[in-house]
C-alpha positions in Angstrom: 10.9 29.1 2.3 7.0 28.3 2.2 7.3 28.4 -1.8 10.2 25.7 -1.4 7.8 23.0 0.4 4.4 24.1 0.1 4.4 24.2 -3.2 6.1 26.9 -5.5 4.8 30.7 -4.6 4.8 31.7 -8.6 6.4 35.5 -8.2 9.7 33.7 -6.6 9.7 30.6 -8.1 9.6 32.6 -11.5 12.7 34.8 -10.3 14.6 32.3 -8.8 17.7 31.0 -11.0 19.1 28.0 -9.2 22.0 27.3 -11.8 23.4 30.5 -13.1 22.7 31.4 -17.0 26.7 31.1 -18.1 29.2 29.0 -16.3 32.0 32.4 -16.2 31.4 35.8 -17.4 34.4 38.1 -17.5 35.3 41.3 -19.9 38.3 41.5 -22.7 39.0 42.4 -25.8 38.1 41.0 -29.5 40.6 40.6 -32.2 38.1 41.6 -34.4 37.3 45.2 -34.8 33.7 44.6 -36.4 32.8 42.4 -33.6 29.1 42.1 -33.2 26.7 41.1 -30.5 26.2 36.9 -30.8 28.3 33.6 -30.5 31.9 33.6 -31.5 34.4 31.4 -31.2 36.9 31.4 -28.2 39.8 32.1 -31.1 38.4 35.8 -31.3 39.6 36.7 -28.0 42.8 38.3 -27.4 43.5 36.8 -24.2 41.7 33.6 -23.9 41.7 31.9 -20.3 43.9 29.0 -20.1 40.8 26.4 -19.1 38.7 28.1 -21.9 39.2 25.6 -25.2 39.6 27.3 -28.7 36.8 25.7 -30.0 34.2 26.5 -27.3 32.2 29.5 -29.1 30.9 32.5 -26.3 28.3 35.0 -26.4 29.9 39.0 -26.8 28.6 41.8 -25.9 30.2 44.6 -26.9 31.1 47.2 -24.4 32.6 49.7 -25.9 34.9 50.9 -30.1 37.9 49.8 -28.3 37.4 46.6 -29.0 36.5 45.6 -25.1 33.2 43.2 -25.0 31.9 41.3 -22.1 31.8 37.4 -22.8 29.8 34.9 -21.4 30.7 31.2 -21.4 28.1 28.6 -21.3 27.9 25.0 -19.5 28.3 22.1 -21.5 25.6 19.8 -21.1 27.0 17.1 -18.6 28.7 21.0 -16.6 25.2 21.8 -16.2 23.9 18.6 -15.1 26.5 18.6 -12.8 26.0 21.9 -10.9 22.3 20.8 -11.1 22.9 18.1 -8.9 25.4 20.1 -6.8 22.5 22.7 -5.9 19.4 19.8 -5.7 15.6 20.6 -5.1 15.1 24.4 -3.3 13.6 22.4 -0.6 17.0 21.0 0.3 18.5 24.3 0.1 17.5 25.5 3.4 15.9 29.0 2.0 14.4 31.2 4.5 16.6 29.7 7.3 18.4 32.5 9.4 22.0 31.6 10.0 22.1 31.1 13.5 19.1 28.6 13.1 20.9 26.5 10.6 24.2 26.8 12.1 22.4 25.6 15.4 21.2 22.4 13.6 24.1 22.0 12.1 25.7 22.0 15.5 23.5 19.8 17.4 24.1 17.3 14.3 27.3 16.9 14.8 28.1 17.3 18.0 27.4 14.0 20.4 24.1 14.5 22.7 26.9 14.5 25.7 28.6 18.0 24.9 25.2 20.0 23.5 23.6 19.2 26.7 27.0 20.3 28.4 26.8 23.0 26.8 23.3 24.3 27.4 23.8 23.1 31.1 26.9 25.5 31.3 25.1 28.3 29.3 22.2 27.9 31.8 24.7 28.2 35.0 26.2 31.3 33.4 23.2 33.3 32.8 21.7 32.1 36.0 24.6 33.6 37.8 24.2 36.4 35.4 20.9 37.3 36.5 21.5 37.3 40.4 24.4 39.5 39.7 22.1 41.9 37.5 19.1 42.1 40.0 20.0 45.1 42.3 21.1 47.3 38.9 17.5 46.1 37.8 15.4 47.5 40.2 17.3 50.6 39.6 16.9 50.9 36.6 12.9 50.4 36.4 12.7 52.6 39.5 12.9 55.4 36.5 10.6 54.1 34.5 6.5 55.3 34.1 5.1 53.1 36.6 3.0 51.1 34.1 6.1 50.3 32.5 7.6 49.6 35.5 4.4 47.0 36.5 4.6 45.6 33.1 8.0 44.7 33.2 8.3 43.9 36.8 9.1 40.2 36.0 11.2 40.7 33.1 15.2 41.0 33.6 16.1 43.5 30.7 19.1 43.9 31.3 19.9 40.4 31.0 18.3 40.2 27.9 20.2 42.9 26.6 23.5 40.9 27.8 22.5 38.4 26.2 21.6 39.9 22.8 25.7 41.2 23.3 27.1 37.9 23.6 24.9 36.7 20.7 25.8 39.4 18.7 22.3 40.6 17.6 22.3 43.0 15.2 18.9 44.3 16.6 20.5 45.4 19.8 18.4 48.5 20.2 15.5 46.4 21.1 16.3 45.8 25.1 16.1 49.7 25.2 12.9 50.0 23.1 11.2 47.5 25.3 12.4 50.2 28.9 11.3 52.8 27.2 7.7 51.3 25.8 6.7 50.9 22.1 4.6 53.6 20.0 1.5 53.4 18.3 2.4 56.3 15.5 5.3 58.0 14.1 8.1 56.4 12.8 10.1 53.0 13.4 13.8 53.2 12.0 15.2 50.5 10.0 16.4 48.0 12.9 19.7 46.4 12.6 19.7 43.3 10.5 16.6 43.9 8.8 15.8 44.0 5.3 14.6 47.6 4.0 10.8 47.9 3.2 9.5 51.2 3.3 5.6 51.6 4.4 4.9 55.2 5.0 2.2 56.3 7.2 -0.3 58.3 5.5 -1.2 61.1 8.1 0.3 62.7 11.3 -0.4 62.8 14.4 -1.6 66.6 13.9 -3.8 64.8 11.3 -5.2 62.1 13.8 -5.9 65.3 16.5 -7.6 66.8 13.6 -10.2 64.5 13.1 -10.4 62.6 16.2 -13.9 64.7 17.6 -15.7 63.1 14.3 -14.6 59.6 14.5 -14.6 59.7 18.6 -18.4 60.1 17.8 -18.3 57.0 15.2 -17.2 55.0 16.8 -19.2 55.8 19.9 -22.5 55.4 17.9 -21.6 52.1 16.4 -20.7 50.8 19.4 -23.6 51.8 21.1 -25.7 49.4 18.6 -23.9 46.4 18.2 -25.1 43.6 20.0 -22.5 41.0 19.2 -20.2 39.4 21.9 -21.3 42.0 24.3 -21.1 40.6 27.4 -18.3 38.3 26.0 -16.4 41.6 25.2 -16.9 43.2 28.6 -15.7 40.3 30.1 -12.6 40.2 28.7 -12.0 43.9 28.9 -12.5 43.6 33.0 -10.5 40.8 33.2 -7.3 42.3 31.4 -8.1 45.6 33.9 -7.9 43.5 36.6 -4.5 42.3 35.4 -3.3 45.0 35.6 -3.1 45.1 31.7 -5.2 48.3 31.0 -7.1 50.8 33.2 -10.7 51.9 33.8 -13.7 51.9 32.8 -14.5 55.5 32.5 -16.9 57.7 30.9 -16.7 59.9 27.9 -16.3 62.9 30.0 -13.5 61.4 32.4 -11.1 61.0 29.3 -8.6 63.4 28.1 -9.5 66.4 25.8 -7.2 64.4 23.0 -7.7 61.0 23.4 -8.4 58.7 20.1 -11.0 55.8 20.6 -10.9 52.3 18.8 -13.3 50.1 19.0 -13.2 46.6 20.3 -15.0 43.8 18.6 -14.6 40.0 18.7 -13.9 36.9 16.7 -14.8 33.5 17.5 -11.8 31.5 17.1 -13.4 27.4 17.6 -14.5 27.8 21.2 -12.9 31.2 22.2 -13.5 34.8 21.7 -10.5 37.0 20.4 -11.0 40.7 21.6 -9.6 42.6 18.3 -8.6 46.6 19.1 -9.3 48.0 15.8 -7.1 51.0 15.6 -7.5 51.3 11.5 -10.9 52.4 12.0 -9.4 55.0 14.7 -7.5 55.9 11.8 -4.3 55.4 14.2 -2.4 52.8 12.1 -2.6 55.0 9.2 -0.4 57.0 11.1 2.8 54.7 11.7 5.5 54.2 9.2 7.9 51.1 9.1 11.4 51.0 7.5 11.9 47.6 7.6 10.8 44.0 6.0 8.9 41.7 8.9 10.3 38.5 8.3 8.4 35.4 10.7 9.3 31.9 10.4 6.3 30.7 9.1 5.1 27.2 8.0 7.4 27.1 5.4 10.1 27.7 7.4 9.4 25.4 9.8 9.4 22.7 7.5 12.4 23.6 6.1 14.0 23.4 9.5 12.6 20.4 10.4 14.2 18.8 6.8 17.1 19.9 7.5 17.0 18.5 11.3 15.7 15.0 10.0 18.6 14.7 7.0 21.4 15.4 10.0 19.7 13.2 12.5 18.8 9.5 11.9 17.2 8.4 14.8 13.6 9.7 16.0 12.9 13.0 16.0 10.4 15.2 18.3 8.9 18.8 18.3 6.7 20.9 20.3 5.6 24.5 20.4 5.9 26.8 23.0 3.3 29.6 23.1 3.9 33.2 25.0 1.2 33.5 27.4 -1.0 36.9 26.2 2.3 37.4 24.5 1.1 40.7 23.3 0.3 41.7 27.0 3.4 41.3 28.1 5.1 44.5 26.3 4.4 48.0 27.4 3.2 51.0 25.6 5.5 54.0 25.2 3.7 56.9 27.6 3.1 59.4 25.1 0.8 56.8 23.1 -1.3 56.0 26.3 -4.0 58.7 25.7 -4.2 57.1 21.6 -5.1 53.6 23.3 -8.5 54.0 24.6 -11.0 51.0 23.4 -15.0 51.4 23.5 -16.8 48.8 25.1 -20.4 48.5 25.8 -21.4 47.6 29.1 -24.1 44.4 28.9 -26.0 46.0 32.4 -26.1 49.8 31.5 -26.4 49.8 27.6 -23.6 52.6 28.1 -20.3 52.5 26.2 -17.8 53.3 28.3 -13.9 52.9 28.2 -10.3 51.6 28.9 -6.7 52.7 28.6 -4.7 50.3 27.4 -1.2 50.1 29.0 0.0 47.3 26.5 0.7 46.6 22.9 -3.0 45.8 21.4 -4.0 43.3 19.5 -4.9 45.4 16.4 -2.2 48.1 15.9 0.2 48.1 12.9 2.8 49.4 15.1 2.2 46.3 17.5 3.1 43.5 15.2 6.4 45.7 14.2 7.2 45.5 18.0 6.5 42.2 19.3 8.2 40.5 15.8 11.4 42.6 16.8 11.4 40.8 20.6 10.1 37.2 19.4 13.2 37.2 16.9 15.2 38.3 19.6 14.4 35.9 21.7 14.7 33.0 19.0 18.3 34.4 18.1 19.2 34.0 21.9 17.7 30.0 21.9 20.0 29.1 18.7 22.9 31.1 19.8 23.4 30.3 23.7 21.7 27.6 24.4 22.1 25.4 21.4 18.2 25.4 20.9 17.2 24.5 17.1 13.9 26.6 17.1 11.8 29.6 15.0 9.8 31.8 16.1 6.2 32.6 14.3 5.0 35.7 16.3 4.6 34.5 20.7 4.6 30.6 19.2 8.4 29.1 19.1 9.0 25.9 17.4 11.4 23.4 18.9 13.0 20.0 17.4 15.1 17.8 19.4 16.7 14.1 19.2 15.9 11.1 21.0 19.1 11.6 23.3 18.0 15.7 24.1 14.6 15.7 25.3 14.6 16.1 28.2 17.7 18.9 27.9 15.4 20.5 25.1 12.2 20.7 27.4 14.2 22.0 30.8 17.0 24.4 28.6 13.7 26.6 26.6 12.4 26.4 30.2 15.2 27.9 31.7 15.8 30.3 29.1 12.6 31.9 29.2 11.8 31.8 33.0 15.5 34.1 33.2 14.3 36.5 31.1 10.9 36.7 32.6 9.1 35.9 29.6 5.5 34.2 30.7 4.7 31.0 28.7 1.9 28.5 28.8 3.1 25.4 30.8 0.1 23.4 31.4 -3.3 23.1 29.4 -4.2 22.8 25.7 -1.4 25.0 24.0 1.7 22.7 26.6 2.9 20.5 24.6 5.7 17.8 25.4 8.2 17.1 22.7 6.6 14.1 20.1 7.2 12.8 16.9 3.8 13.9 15.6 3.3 17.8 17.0 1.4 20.8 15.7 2.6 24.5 14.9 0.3 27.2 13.4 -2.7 24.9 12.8 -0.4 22.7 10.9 0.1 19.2 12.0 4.0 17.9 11.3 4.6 13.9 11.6 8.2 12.7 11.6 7.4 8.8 10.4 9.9 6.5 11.6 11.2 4.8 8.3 14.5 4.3 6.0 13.0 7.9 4.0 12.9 9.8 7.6 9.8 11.2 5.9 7.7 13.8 7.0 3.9 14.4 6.9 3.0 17.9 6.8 -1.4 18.6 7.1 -3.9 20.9 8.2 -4.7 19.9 12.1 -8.2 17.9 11.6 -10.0 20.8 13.9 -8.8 23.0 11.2 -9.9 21.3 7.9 -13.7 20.6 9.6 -14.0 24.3 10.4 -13.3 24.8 6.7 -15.5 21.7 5.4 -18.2 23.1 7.5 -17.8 26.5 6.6 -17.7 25.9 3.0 -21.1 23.1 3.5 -23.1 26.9 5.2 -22.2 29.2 2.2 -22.9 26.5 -0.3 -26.4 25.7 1.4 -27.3 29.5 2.0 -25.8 30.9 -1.4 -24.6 33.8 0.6 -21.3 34.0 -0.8 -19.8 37.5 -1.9 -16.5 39.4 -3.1 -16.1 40.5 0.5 -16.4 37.1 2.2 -14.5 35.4 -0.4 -11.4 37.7 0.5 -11.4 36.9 4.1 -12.1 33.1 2.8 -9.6 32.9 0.7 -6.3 33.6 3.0 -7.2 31.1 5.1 -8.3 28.3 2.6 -4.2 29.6 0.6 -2.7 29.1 4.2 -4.7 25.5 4.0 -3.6 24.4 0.8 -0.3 24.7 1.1 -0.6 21.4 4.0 -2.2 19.5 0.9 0.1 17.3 -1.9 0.1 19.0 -4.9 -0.6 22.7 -6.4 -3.9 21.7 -7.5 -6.1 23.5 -4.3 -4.5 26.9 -5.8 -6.0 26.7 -9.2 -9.4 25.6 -7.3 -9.5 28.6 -5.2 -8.6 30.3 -8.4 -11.5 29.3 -10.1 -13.8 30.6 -7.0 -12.5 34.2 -7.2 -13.2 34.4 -10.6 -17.0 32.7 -10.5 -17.2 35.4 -7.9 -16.1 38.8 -9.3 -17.0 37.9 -12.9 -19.9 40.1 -13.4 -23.3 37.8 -14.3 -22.1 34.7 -13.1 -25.1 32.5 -12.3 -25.3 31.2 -8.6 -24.7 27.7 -9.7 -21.5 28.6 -10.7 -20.1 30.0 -8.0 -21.5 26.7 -5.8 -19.8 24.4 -8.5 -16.8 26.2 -8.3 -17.0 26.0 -4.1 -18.1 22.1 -4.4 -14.7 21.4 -6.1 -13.1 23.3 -3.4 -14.6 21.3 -0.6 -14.4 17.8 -2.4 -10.8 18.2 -2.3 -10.2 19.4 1.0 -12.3 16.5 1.8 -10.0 13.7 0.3 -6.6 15.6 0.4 -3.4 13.6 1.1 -0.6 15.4 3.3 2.3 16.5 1.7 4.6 14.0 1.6 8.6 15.7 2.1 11.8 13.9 2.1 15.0 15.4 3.5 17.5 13.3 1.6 19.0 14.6 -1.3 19.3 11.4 -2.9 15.5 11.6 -3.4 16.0 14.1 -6.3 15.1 13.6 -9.7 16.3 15.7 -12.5 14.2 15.9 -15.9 15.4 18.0 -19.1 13.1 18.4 -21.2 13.3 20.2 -25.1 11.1 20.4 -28.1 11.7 21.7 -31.9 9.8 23.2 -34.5 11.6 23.4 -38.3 11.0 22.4 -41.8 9.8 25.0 -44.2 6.0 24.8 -43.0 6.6 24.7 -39.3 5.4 21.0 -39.2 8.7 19.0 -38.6 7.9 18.8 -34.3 10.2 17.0 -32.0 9.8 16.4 -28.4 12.6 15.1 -26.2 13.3 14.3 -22.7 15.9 13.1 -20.4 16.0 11.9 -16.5 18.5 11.4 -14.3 19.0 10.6 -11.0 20.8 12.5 -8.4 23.7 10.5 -9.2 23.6 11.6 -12.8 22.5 8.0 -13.7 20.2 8.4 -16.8 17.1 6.9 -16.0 15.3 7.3 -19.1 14.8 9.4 -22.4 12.4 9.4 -25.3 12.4 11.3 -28.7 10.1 11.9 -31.2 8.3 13.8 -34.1 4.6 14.1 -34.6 3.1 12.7 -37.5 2.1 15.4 -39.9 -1.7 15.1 -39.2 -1.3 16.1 -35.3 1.1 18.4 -36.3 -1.4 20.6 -38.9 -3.7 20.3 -36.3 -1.7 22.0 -33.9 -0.9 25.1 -36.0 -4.6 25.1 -37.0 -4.5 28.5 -35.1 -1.1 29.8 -36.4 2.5 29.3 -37.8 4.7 29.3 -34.3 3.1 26.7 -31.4 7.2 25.7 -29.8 5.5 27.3 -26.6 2.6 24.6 -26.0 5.5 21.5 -27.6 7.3 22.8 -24.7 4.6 22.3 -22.1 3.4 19.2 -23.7 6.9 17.6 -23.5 6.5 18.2 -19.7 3.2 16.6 -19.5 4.6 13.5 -21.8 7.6 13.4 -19.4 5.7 13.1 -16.3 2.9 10.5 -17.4 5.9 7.9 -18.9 8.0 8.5 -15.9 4.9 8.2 -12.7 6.9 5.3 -11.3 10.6 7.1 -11.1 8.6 10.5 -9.9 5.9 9.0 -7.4 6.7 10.7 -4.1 9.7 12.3 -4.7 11.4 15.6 -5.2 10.9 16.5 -9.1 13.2 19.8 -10.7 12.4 20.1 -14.5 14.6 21.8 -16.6 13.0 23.7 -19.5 14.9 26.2 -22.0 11.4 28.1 -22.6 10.2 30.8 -20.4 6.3 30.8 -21.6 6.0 26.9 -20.6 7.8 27.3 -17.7 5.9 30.3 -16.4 2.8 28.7 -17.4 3.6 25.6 -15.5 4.6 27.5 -12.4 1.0 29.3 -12.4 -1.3 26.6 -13.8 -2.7 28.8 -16.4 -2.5 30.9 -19.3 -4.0 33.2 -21.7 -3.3 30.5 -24.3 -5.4 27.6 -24.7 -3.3 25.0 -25.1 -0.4 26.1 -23.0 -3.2 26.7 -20.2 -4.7 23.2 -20.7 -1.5 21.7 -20.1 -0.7 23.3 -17.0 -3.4 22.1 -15.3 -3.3 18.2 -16.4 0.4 18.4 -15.2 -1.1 19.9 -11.9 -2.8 16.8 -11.7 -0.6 14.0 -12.5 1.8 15.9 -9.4 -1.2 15.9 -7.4 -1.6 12.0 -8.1 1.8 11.1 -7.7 2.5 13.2 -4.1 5.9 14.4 -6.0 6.7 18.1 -4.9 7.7 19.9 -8.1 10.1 22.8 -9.4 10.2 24.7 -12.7 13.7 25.7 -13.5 15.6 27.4 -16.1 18.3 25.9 -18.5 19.8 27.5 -20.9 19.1 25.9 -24.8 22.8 25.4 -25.7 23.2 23.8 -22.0 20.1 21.4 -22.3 20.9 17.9 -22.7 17.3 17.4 -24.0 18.5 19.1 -27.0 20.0 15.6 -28.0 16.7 14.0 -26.9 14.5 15.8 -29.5 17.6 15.9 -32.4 17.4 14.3 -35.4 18.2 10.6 -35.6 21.5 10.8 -37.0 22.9 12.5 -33.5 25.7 10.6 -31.9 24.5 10.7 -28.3 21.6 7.9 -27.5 21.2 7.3 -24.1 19.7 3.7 -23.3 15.9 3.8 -22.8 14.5 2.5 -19.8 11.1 3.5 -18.7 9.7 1.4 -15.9 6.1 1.9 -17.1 4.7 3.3 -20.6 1.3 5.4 -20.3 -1.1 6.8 -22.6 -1.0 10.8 -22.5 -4.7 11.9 -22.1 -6.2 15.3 -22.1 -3.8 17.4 -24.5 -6.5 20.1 -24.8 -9.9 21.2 -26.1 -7.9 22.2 -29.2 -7.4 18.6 -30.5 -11.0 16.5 -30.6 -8.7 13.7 -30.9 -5.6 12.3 -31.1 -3.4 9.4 -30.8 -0.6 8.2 -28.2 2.8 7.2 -29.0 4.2 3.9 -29.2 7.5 4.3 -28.2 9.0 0.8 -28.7 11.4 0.8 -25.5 13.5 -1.8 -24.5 11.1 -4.2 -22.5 8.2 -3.4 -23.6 8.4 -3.3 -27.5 10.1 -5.2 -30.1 12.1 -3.4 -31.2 14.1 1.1 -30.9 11.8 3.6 -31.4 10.6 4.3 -34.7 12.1 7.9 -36.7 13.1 8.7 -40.0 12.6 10.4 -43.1 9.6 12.1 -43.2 9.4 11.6 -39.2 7.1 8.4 -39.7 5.6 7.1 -36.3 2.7 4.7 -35.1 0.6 6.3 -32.9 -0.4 3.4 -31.1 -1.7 2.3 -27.4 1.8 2.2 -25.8 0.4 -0.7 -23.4 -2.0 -2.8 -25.2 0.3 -2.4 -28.6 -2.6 -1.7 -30.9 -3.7 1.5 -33.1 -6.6 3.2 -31.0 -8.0 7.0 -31.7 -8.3 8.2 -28.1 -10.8 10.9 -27.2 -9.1 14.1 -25.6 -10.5 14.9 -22.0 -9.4 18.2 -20.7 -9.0 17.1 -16.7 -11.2 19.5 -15.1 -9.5 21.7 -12.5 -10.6 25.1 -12.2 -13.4 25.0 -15.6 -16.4 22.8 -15.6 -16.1 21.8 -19.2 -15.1 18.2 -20.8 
């Protein structure tokens, strides 16, 4: 769900339709044979549905000359408010959760801390005695297997596991096999059960990989033979895992076999530890493995989602903790047949000569490896939920746990349990054990469960993390040495780091970066400008502040209108409304006739920048109702929308807006969503109508503010006084000829105010 809480992931958030377009759509027949495409009354229905009224008109789509159309029925106004309450923010709705895993919370919720831990105990008993009655059929049945498989799994009760995925009902239950038999490095990996298709084809053979493995054997070789990075660092490592039992060698070139393929290892400094990286793209080898199937990991996202949905079932304190896999990767065997493609080059610090291991498990590098390992940690995960009750997801070897007051200790001892039966080796002491706390970190992302009415939650980069970054960012700006290439590596893990940080502002930043650096002739400065921005934010970012209660929602329609027969008559209209359905305020207005000709200075149609600025309008009168809380706006236009779901646009205005609004939800910590409604369903409609509508909602804005920054496009303009009750004398001013003083809303004078474009990605005023 990581567009749902860490701020909206555009492609989604721009497909996703949380209230559907027409309240019923159904097919008949029309009374009237010249029946076109449009709206039509009810009446021209043969058979009208009992609950459809005569006087509701219907959009029909003709189907066919027989008369048969399809019709489509829209909300009312208050229907759609209605079902936009029902369905809430995204964020509340739990996206990206598997079943079991919400099911499980849901369970633990309402069941009393008494029976979950009875349960769990009993669950542990029976898979305990499970086991011991398992063990002799076992042995047997790794007595068949190759013997590294055999020594790789020689802790590990498959069977059980297997059992277990049974009584679970796992769709996936092919995996307990796959793991006896040892995981490939090439070839093909069917769609497994319960796994959304995805189709990634390899793009050579294994014929093609024994074709050219003589010429990049020798590649690698050579560049192995020069580096001078990490080297005794590397050969460390690569003795210790032999020693393990976790690979085999070293040996000379001339010991291996006539086929084998070679990868070469390097290393990556991760804070104060090296990673040893198996780089089988270079060997060509993960060119040659196709997948079938969509890898789906809980990530941050969906570990905040989880954690929501724990909080808003649990009202008392709430812990987590992650448990980590120890060398998770190391703990799954290699199918035989892909033993002589596992060779890594290392250079040995005493000799200068590269020699080489066989590695008996998956490495850390192959395509085919993170298809494999994802396919057991789900697994595993599905058991924790389903058996044992455990509310947990699983990101890769790391598993994230929640718990109650009341179930600590049951947490801590049943995840124990659960993974010491299957045979699974985790880290229970040092840096990566954790005990279950309110405030506990997952995936370099630091969650805090604050103990008041809100049972808020603090999501933010770990501090370890963000100074790495700071620092980082500080070196290239100092050395100038930034380029396309470093900027992509750069850039995935600054994304992953904004989406810890209130607001969508850090995207449009990092935005601004990529495009300093690929635009062709960009000074240096600009590049370090664009970077400085980056790093001043990081510096002073606020965590994102989430809310699991529903009642923290905040609806706001918003509309605007262009008529009159020289496009000048502009209206812009909003209304708010609590999750109750509780108007909380509304404004509408027309431009005067001056802003208005300025904003067609570039054309006769501008309805898509009224749009946006109604939005912007909106959210600067309402910062006190929309300060920290869960925001969905309703707009009827597609271009705004889009535009405010990316933060730009090819169009100047529409782009200019986007950004300020980025800023005002930066300011006010409120987590946004851009949604559709459909124009004849949009209860703003009334907002922006003419004055002689029916329906006036009382005005109540708890604090008036001047809107600042409209665009480049205006050198000045004016804000509206809108005389609302309690802070002006008298309704807001509309009429004939759609006469308005633009006036300081607070101070209640006329004032010209100078238009700032708030810098966000651009460096100009």
């Amino acid at each position: 769900m990581a567009s749902l809480t860490a701020g909206n992931r555009t492609k989604r958030a721009a497909a996703q339709r949380l209230v559907p377009e027409f309240k019923a759509q159904f097919k008949s027949r029309t009374t009237n044979l010249l029946a076109s495409k449009g709206w039509h009354p009810a009446t021209a229905l043969c058979r009208r549905p009992q609950w459809l009224p005569a006087s509701q008109e219907v959009l029909i789509s003709p189907l066919s000359e027989d008369h048969e159309v399809y019709v489509s029925v829209p909300w009312t106004c208050p229907e759609f408010c209605a079902q936009a309450r029902k369905v809430g923010h995204p964020s509340h709705l739990d996206l990206g959760l598997s079943d079991p895993l919400k099911r499980t919370i849901e369970q633990v919720g309402a069941e009393s801390p008494s029976c979950v831990m009875q349960i769990r105990v009993q669950q542990c008993k029976r898979w305990a005695q499970r086991a011991q009655a398992l063990e002799a059929q076992e042995r047997v049945a790794k007595q068949a297997l190759p013997q590294h498989i055999r020594d790789s799994l020689r802790s590990k009760r498959i069977l059980l596991f297997q059992e277990m995925l049974s009584a679970s009902a796992y769709p996936d239950k092919a995996i307990g096999e796959d793991i006896l038999k040892g995981f490939p490095l090439t070839g093909s990996l069917p769609l497994p059960e319960g796994w959304e298709p995805d189709v990634r084809p390899a793009l050579m053979t294994d014929a093609d990989l024994s074709a050219l493995h003589c010429d990049n054997n020798d590649k690698i070789i050579q560049e192995v033979a020069q580096n001078s990075r990490f080297v005794q660092e590397l050969w460390d490592k690569s003795i210790q895992e032999r020693d393990k039992g976790w690979s085999q060698g070293p040996y000379r070139l001339a010991d291996l076999p006539e086929d084998a393929l070679i990868s070469k290892r390097f290393g990556i400094q991760q804070g104060h530890k090296l990673r040893p990286i198996d780089d089988l793209s270079q060997s060509l080898i993960n060119m040659a493995f196709e997948s079938h199937g969509k890898v789906h990991v809980h990530d941050a996202d969906v570990i905040t989602a989880a954690l929501l949905m724990f909080r808003r079932l649990h009202k008392g304190k709430v812990f987590g903790k992650t448990l980590d896999l120890k060398a998770a990767y190391r703990q799954l065997p290699l199918e035989e047949r892909a033993l002589d493609k596992a060779f890594i080059a290392v250079k040995c610090p005493e000799t200068g000569e590269v020699v080489f291991f066989r590695l008996l498990c998956l490495p850390f590098g192959a395509t085919a490896a993170v298809h494999s390992f994802i396919r057991v940690s789900l697994a595993l995960c599905h058991i924790g939920n389903v058996l044992f009750r455990l509310p947990m997801t699983a990101y890769y070897d790391d598993f994230t746990l929640f718990s109650s007051e009341e179930l600590r200790n049951s947490t801590s001892t049943t995840v124990d349990i659960m993974f010491s039966l299957l045979g699974f080796d985790f880290d229970r002491d040092g840096d990566k054990a954790q005990d279950l706390r309110t405030t506990f970190r997952a995936l370099g992302v630091q969650f805090s469960c604050l103990e008041d009415e809100d049972r808020t939650v603090l999501v933010s980069n770990t501090e370890e993390r963000l100074q790495d970054a700071v620092e980082r960012i500080q070196e290239i700006i100092e050395s100038d040495s930034l380029t396309p290439k470093l900027w992509a590596k750069m850039h995935g893990r600054l994304g992953f780091m904004s989406g810890q940080i209130a607001g969508r502002l850090p995207r449009a930043l990092l935005r601004a970066v990529t495009v300093a650096v690929s635009a062709a002739g960009t000074e240096r400065g600009e590049v370090a400008t664009a970077l400085q921005r980056v790093l001043e934010f990081l510096k002073g970012a606020q965590p994102r502040r989430l809310r699991p209660a529903l009642r923290d929602v905040i609806f706001v329609y918003t509309d605007a209108s262009q008529e009159g027969v020289d496009n000048l008559d502009m209206g812009l209209g909003a209304v708010v409304q609590d999750h109750e359905g509780t108007i909380l305020g509304w404004f509408g207005l027309m431009l005067p006739r001056d802003v208005a000709e300025d904003v067609l200075r570039d054309g006769n149609k501008c309805i898509n920048e009224l749009e946006s600025l109604t939005v912007a309008l909106t959210v600067r009168l309402c910062a006190a109702i929309l300060l920290q809380r869960h925001v969905v706006f309703y707009l009827d236009n597609e271009a705004a929308r889009v535009a405010l779901l990316r933060m730009q646009s090819e169009n100047a205005m529409l782009d200019a807006v986007a950004k300020i609004s980025a800023v005002h939800e930066a300011e006010l910590s409120c987590i946004p969503w851009y949604a559709r409604v459909p124009s004849r369903s949009n209860i703003a409609d009334i907002a922006d109508a003419p004055a002689s509508s029916s329906h006036h909602p009382q005005p109540s804005w708890p604090k008036t503010g001047i809107l600042q920054g409209l665009g480049s496009r205006w050198p000045t303009a004016r804000a509206a006084r809108a005389d609302i009750q309690g802070h002006g004398s008298g309704p807001m001013v509309r009429g004939e000829g759609h006469a308005m003083s633009w006036l300081d809303v607070e101070n209640n004078v006329d004032t010209e105010i100078p238009l700032k474009l708030v810098q966000v990605a651009e460096g100009a005023d």
